[in-house]
N, C-alpha and C positions, 0 to 999 in steps of 0.2 A: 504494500500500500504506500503511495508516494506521499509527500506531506508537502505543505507550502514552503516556499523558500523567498524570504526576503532579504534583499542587502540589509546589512546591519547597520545602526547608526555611529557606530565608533569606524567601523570598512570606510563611510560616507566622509568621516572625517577622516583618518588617513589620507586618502584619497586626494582632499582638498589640501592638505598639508602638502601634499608630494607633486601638488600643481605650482602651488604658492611656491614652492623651495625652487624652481628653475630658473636660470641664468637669465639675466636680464636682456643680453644678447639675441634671445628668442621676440625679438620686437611683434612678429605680426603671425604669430604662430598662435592657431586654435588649440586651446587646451580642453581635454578630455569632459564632456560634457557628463554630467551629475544625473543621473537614472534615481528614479524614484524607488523602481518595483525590478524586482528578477521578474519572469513570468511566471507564477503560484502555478503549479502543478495540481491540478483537481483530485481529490479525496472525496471517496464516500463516509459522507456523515456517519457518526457513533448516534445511538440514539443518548438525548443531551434532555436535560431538563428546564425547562422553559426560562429559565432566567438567564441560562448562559446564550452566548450568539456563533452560531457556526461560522468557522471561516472562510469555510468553503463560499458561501456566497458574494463572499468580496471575489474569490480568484474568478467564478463565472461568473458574474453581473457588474466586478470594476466599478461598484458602488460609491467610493468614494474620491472619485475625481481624478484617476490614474489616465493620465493622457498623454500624446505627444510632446503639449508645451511643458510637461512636470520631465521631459525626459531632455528638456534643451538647457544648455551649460548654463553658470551664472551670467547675466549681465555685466557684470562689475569684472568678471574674470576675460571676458573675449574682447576687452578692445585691445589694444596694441600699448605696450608699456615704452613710457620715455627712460632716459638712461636717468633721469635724475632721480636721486634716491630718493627726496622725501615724497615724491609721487608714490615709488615703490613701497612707501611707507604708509600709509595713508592706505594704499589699495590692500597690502598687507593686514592692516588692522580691520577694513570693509571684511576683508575674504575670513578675517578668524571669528568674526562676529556671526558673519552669514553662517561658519560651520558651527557654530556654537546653536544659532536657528533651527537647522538643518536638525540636530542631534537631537534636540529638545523636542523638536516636532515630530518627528519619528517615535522617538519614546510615547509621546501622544498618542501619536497616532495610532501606535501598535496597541495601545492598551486601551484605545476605543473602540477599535476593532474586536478584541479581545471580549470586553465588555457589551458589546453590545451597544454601545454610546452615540454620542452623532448622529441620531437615525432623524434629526428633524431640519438637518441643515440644507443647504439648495442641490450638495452634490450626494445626496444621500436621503431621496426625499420619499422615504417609505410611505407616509401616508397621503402624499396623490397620486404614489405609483399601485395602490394596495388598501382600500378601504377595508380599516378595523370591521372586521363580521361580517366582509364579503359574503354572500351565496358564491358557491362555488358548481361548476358543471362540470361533467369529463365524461369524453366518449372517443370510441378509436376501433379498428378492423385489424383483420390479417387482413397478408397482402402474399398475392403467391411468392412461393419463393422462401418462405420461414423468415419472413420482413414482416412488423406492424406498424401503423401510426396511431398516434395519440392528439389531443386537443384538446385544451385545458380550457375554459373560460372563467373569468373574475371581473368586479369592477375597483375600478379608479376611486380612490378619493376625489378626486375631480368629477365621478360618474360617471365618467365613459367606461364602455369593456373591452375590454381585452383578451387575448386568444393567445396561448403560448402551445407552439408546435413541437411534439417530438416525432422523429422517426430512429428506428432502432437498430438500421444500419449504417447510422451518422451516430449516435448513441448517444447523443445530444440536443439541449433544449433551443431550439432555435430563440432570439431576441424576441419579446412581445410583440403582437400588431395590435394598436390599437384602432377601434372601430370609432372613428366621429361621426360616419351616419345613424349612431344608433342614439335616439335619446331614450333612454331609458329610467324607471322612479329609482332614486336615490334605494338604495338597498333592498336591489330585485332579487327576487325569485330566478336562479337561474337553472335551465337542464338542458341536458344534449343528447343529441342520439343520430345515426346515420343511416341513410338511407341505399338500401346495397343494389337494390333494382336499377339507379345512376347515381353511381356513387358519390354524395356529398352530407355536407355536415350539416346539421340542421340544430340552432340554438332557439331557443327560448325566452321571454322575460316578458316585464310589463312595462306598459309604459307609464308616464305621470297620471292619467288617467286610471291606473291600474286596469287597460285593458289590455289582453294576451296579444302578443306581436310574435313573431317569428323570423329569421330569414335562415338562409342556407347559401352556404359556398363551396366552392368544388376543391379537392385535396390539394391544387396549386395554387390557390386564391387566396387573397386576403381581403377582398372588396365583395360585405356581402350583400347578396340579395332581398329582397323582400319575399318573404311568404305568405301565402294565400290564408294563414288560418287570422289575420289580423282583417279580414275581409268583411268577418260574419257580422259586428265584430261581437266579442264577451268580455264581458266588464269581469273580475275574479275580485274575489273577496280581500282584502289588506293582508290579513291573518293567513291564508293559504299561501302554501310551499306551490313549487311544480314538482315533478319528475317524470323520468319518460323511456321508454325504451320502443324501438322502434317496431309495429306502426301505432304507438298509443302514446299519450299523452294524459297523466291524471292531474288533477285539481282538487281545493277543495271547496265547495259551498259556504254561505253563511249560516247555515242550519247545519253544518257538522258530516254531510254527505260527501261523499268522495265524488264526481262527475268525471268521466273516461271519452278520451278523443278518441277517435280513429281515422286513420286516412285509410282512406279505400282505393288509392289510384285517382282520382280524380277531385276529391275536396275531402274536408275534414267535417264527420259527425261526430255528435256527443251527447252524451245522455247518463243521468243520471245510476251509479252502481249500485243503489240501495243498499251502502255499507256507509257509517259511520263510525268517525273518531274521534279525539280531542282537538277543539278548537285552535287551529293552529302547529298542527302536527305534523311533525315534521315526515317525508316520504320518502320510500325509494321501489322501483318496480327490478323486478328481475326474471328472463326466461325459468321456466318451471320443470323444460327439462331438456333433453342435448339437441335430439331431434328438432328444435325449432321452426313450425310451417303453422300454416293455416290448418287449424283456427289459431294458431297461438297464445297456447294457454302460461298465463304468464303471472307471477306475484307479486301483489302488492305488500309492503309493510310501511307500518304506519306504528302510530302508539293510541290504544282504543283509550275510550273513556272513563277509564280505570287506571289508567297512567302505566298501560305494560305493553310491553311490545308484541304486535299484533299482526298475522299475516291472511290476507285473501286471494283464492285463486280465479280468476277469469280468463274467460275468451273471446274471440271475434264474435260475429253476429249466427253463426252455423248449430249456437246450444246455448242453454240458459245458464248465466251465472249461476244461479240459485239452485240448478242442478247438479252444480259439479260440486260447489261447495255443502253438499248433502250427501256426497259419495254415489250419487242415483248416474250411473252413465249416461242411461237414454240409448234413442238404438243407431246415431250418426257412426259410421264405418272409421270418419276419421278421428272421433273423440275417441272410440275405442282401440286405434293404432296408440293415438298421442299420452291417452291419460289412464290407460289401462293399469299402466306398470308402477304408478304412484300409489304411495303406501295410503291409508286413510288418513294418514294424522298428520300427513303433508298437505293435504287439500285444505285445509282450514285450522290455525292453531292460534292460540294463546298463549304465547309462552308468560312465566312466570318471571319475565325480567322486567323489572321496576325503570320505565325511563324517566326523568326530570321532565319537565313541561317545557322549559327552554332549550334540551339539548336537541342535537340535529339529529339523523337514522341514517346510515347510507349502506346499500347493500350491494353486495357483488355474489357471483359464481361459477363455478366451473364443473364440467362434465365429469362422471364417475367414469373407471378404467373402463369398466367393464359391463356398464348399464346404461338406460336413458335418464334417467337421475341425475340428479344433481346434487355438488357440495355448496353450503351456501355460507354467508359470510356476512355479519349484519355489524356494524361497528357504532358507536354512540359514546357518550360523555354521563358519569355518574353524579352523584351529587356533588362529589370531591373534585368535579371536574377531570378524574382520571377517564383515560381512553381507553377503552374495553372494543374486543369483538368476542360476539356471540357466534360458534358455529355450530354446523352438522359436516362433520366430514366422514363418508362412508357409515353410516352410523343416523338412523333417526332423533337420536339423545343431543341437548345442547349441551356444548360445554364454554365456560369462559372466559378468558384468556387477558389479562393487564396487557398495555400496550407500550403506552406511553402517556404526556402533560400536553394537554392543548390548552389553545387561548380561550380564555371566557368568553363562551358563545360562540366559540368559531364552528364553523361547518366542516363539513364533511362531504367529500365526495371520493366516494368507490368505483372503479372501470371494469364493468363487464364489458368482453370484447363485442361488436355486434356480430351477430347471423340471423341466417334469413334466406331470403329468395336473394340471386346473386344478378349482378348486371348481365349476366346471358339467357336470364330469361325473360323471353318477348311476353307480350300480354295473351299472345297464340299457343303459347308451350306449353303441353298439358303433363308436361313431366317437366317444370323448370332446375337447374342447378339451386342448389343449397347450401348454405356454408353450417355443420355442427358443430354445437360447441367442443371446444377444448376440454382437453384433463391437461393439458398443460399450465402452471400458473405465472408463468412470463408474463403475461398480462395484469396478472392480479395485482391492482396498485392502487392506493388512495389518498388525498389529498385534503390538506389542514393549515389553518396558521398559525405559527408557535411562533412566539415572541416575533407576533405582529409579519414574519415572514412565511413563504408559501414552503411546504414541507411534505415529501414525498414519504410514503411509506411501501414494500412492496413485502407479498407474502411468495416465500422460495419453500422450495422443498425441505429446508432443517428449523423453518422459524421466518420469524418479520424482519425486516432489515429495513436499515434508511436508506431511500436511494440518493442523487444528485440534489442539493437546492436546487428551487426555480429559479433562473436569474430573472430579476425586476424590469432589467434594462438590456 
């Protein structure tokens, strides 16, 4: 594991000292110009306790003002010296000041860094590049080839949002784009989800109005479009979360109802799920099992009105919520391919886990080795504000698992990879291509803000690990 690597500030002085000592003869000779930074060599984060500040994110996001002109010589030192001594002399005393600066400032520096400090100054401007209790959204695919991408979305303390790219054979967070066509309410509701029939990202939020908007851009874009579901249009409650998985979209009412979008190929309906929670509840949807197709029976979790964390299964338009969630199959061929092999007490559960009324819920999952099943992954904030996830892995029993400290109120956002019906097939193909989910957990990752910055988490095969900081910038 490589660690950061900064020149030292007593190296800095040296340095300066061994410029200053040359012969005066050297009248119009450049001397060695003064580097701020080695180039920090990127580390994956330890997982760290919210007070301290990872440093990783200065070496990818250059957070604190590390540029060209920090890397150009002193002023005082590059003009050209006269023979006369007390010039020499005078410039002499400038240059042991300036390194006396130079030493002092570094010490600073390195222990703001260190600390955590600085975060509110112009070259270090966390909170308009990162609003405290952001919503947070994230969605992403395979891509042939054992390649995936990712896309983050956040907003601004400024309010705008913003989109941070990874792909995984660059292994790297590309710089934020920010969106200024979006205007969106000060501390939206965000969710994401892709659309694989043509492949693009599709975001989520509200506007000052609080009514539901949408647009979508294509995997090379950063300029997005408008979406049709801001048409209808629907006004959504203050208090309601989004979340989405693709082709649904849930909400929640001001009577405590959940309400379920669907795109169908040509516009988005929606209508009322006859499930209710706690007002204000936080959401996350997730496929219900590997095979993924129509009707796409998929799960909601939420926290019921009992304050526990709470799951519901539904599907497309082809069977009744209210019959699946009753274990009653019915006699459609395809419900009995899709939902046959689910245990009962997956169809509808209650689990006994106590969630807070302000914390967030966000859920992911991945495919069993060796079934249409799924392992599921439900992550949230206790009263102690400790980070838990709750799972089922191979196994219908929850068990669960400390994590880590997140920010007071931050959210949470977990990546299920998307599948589905794939871009080769036409609306004529009555056998269309299909992407199933993963048992691989390369994908498995999720996202929070710990001391005010974005922080990765990903689950591997022996345990949780931290991935890369987001860079801000």
């Amino acid at each position: 594991m490589a660690s950061d690597r900064t020149t030292s500030p007593v190296d800095k002085q040296k340095h300066l000292s061994e410029v200053m000592s040359h012969s005066s003869e050297e009248n119009n000779q450049d001397h060695g110009h003064l580097r701020g930074h080695d180039d920090a060599a990127t580390t994956q984060p330890q997982l760290v306790p919210q007070q301290s500040q990872p440093d990783d994110l200065y070496a990818l996001g250059k957070l604190d003002g590390d540029s060209e002109k920090e890397k150009t010589g002193n002023p005082l030192l590059s003009k050209s010296r006269t023979s006369r001594r007390g010039n020499i002399l005078i410039i002499s005393i400038v240059g042991l000041i300036v390194a006396a600066g130079i030493v002092v400032g570094a010490v600073l520096g390195v222990k703001a860094r260190r600390d955590g400090a600085n975060q509110g100054n112009a070259g270090n401007d966390t909170a308009r590049l990162l609003l405290k209790g952001s919503r947070l959204a994230v969605t992403g695919r395979r891509i042939p080839g054992d390649g995936f991408n990712i896309r983050l979305f956040y907003q601004g303390g400024d309010g705008k949002i913003r989109m941070s790219a990874y792909e995984n054979t660059e292994a790297t967070w590309q710089p934020p784009v920010t969106f200024d066509s979006i205007s969106a309410r000060n501390n939206t509701p965000l969710t994401a989800a892709i659309d694989l029939s043509y492949p693009h990202f599709q975001l989520y939020y509200l506007n000052d109005s609080s009514i539901l908007e949408g647009v979508y851009l294509s995997e090379d874009d950063t300029s997005p479009r408008e979406d049709g579901i801001g048409h209808q249009p629907v006004k959504v409650d203050l208090s309601s979360a989004l979340t989405s998985y693709w082709p649904y979209l849930v909400t929640q009412d001001s009577d405590s109802n959940f309400r379920k979008f669907t795109w169908n190929g040509d516009t988005y309906t929606n209508q009322s799920m006859g499930v209710n929670g706690s007002i204000g509840s936080s959401l996350g949807l997730i496929p219900a099992i590997r095979q993924y197709r129509s009707p796409y029976p998929t799960g909601l979790f939420y926290r019921n009105s009992s304050g526990y964390l709470a799951q519901h299964l539904f599907g497309g338009d082809d069977f009744a919520d209210a019959a699946i969630n009753n274990n009653s199959i019915g006699e459609s061929n395809q419900l009995r391919v899709l939902v046959s092999m689910l245990p009962a007490n997956s169809l509808k559960a209650n689990m006994s886990i106590a969630i807070p009324e302000w914390s967030a819920i966000s859920v992911m999952t991945s495919s069993r080795k060796a079934s249409n099943l799924t392992d599921t992954y439900v992550l949230y904030q206790d009263q102690s504000h400790a980070f838990f996830v709750a799972s089922q892995v191979e196994t219908n029993s929850w068990n669960i698992t400390y994590l880590d400290i997140a920010d007071d109120g931050s959210d949470i956002a977990c990546l299920t990879e998307q599948v589905g019906v794939t871009e080769s097939a036409g609306s004529s193909n009555v056998n269309p291509d299909h992407v199933w989910l993963s048992s691989s957990t390369d994908m498995a990752r999720c996202y929070y803000q710990s001391n005010n910055w974005l922080r990765e988490i990903r689950l591997s095969p022996t345990g949780w690990d931290h991935g890369p900081a987001i860079p801000m910038v």
